[in-house]
KOLSE-818173 format. One line per 8 residues: number of its first residue (from 1); their letters; for each residue x, y, z of N, C-alpha, C. Coordinates in nm, 3 decimals. Each point is the difference from the previous one (the first is absolute). Example, Ala and Ser with C-alpha at 12.3 -4.5 7.8 and 13.67 -1.06 7.14 Angstrom:
1 = AS = 1.319,-0.569,0.780,-0.089,0.119,0.000,0.090,0.120,0.000 ~ -0.035,0.105,-0.072,0.082,0.119,0.006,-0.077,0.109,0.073 $
***
This chain:
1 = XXXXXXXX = 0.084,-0.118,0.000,-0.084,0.118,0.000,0.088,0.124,0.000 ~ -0.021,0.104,-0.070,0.049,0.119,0.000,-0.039,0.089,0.079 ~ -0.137,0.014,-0.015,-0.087,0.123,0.089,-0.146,0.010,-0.003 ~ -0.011,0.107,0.040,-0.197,0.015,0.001,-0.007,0.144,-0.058 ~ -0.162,-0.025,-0.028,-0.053,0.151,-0.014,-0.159,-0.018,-0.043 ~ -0.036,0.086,-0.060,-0.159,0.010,-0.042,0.008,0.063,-0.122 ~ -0.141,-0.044,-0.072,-0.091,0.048,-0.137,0.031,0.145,0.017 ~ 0.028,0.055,-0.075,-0.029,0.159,0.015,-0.082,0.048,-0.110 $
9 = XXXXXXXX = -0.041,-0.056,-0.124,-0.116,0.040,-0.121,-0.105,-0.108,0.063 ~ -0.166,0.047,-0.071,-0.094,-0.024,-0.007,0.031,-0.149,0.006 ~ 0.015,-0.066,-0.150,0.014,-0.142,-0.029,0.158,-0.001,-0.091 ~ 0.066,-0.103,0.048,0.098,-0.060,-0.060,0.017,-0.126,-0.025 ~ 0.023,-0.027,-0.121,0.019,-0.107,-0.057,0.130,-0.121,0.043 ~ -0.040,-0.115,0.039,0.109,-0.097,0.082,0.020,-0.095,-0.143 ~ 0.125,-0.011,-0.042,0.003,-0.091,-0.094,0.082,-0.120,0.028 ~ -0.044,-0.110,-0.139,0.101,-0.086,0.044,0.121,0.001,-0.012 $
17 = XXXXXXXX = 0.086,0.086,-0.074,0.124,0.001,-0.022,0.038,0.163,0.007 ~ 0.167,0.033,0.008,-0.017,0.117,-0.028,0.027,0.080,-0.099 ~ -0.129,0.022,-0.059,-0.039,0.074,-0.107,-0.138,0.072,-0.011 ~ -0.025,0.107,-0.077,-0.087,0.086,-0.067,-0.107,-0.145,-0.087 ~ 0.067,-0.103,-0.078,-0.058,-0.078,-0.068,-0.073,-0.154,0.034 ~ 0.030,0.063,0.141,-0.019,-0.186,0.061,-0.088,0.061,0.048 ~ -0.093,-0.161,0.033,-0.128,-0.045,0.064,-0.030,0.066,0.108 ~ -0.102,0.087,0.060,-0.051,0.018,0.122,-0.043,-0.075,0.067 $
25 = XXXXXXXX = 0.086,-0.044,0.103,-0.081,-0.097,0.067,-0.060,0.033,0.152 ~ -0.032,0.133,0.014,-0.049,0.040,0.095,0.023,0.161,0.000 ~ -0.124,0.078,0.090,0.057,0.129,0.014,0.009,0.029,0.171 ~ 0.041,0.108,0.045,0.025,0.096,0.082,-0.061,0.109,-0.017 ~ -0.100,0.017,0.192,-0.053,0.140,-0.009,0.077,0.082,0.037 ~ -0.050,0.142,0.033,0.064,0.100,0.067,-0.043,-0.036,0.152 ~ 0.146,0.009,0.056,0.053,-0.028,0.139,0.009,-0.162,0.025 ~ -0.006,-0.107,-0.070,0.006,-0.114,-0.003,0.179,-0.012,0.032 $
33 = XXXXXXXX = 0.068,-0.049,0.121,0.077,-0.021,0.051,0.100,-0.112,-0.070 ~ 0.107,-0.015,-0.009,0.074,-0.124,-0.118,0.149,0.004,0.060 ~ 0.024,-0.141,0.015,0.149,-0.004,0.043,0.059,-0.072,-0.156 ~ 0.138,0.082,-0.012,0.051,0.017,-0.122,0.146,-0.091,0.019 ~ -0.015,-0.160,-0.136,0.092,-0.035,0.019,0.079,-0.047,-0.037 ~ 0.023,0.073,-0.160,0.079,0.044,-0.077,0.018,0.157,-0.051 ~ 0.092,0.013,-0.059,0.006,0.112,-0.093,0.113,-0.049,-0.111 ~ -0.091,0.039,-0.105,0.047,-0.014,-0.206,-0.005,0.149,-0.048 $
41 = XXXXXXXX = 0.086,0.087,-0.020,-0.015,0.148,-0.051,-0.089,0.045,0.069 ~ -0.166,0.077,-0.076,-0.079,0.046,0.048,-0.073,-0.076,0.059 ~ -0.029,-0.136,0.013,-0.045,-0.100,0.032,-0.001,-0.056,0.149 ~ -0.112,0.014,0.059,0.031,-0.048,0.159,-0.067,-0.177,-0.029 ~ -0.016,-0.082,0.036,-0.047,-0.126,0.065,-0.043,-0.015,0.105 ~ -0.159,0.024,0.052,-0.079,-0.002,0.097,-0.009,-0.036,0.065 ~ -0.073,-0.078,0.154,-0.116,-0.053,0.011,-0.095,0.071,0.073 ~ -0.128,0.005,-0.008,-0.105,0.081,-0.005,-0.007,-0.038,0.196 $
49 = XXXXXXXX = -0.041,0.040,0.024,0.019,-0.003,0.175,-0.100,-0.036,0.057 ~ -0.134,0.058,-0.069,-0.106,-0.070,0.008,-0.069,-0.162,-0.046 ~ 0.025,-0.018,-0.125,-0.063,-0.143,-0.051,0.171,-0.057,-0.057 ~ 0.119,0.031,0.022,0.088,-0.079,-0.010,0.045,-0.022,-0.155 ~ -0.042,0.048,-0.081,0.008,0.002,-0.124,0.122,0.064,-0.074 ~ 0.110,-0.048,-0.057,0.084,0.005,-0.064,0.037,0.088,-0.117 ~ 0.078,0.096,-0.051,-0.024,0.043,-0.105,0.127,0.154,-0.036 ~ 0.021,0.008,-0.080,0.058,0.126,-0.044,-0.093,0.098,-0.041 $
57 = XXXXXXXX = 0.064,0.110,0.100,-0.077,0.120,-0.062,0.105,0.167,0.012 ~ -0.002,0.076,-0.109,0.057,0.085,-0.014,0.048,0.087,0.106 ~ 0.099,0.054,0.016,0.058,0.066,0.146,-0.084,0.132,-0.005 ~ -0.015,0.062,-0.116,-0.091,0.129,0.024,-0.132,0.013,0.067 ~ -0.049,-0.122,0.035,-0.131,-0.052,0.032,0.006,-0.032,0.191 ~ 0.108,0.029,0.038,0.056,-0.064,0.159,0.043,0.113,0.070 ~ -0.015,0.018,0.119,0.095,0.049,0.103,0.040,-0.097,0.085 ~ 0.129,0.034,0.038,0.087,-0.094,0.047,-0.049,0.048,0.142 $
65 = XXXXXXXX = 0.018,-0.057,0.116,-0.002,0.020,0.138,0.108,-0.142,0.097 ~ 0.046,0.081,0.115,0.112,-0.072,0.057,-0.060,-0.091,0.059 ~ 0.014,-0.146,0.013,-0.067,-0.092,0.073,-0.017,0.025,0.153 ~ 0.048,0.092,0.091,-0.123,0.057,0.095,-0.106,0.050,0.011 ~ 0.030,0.119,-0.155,-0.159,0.092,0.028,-0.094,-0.118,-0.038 ~ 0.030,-0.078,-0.117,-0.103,-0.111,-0.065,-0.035,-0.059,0.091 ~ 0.026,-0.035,0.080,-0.042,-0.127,0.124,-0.125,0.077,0.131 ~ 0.082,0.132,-0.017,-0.088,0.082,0.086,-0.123,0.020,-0.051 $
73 = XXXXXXXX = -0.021,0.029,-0.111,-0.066,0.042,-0.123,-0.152,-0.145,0.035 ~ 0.090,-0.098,-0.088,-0.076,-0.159,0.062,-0.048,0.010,0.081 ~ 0.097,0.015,0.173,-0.018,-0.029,0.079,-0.183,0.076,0.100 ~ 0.024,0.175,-0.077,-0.104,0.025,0.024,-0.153,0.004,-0.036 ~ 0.015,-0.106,-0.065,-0.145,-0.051,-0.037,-0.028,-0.144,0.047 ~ -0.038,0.033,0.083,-0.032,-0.121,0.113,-0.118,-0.098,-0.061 ~ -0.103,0.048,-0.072,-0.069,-0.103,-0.053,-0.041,0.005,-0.140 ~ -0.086,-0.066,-0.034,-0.048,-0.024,-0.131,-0.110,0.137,-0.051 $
81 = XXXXXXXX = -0.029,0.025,0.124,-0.133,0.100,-0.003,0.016,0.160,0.007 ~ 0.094,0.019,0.025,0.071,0.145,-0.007,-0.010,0.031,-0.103 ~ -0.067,0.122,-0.077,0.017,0.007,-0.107,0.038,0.139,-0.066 ~ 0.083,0.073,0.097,0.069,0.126,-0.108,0.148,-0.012,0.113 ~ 0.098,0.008,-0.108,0.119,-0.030,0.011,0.048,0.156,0.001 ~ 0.102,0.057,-0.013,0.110,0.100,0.055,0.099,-0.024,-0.081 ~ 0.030,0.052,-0.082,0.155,-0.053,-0.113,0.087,0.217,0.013 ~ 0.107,-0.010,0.063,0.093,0.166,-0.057,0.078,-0.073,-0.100 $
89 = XXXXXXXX = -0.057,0.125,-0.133,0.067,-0.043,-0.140,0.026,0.129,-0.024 ~ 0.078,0.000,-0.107,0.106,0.077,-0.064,-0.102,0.133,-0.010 ~ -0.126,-0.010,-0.036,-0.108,0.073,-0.048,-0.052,0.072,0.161 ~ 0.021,-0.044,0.106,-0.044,0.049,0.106,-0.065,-0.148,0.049 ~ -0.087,0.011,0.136,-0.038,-0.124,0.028,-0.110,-0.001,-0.060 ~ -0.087,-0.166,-0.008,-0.110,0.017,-0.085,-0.068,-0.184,0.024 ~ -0.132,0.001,0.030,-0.086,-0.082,0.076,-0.064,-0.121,-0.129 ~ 0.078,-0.135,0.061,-0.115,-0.114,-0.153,-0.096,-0.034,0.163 $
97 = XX = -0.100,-0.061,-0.092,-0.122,-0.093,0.047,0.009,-0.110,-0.053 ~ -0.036,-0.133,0.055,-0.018,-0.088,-0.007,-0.146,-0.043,0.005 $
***
């Protein structure tokens, strides 16, 4: 494993290989959490943090975060039922729902 971070666009595309031309085999929302565990050029290698799902997706599409804040991040959502999250991004801070 390299690192963590989160979705930072709407929807991003998870492919199977890394490329612009390969298969989607899954996407990423905004604020959807992903520990990253590769890197190919622009190319990170995923896994989705939530459903475990595998995949390359473009670095412009990620913010990176240090594996403390991420855990804290995790850590403060205690259940399934919580449903507006807290993300400080580059843009200022800014609230997903679940």
């Amino acid at each position: 494993m390299v690192g963590f971070g989160y979705c930072h666009v709407a929807i991003s595309p998870m492919r199977a290989e890394a490329s612009d031309r390969a298969e989607i085999v899954s996407q990423l929302l905004f604020g959807e959490p992903i520990e990253i565990l590769e890197i190919h050029e622009q190319w990170r290698k995923i896994r989705s943090y939530i459903d475990n799902y595998e995949g390359w997706i473009d670095e412009k599409h990620l913010t990176p975060l240090r594996e403390k804040a991420f855990f804290r991040w995790i850590d403060s959502v205690t259940t399934e039922h919580q449903l507006i999250r807290r993300l400080q991004t580059p843009l200022g801070p800014m609230r997903i729902t679940r």
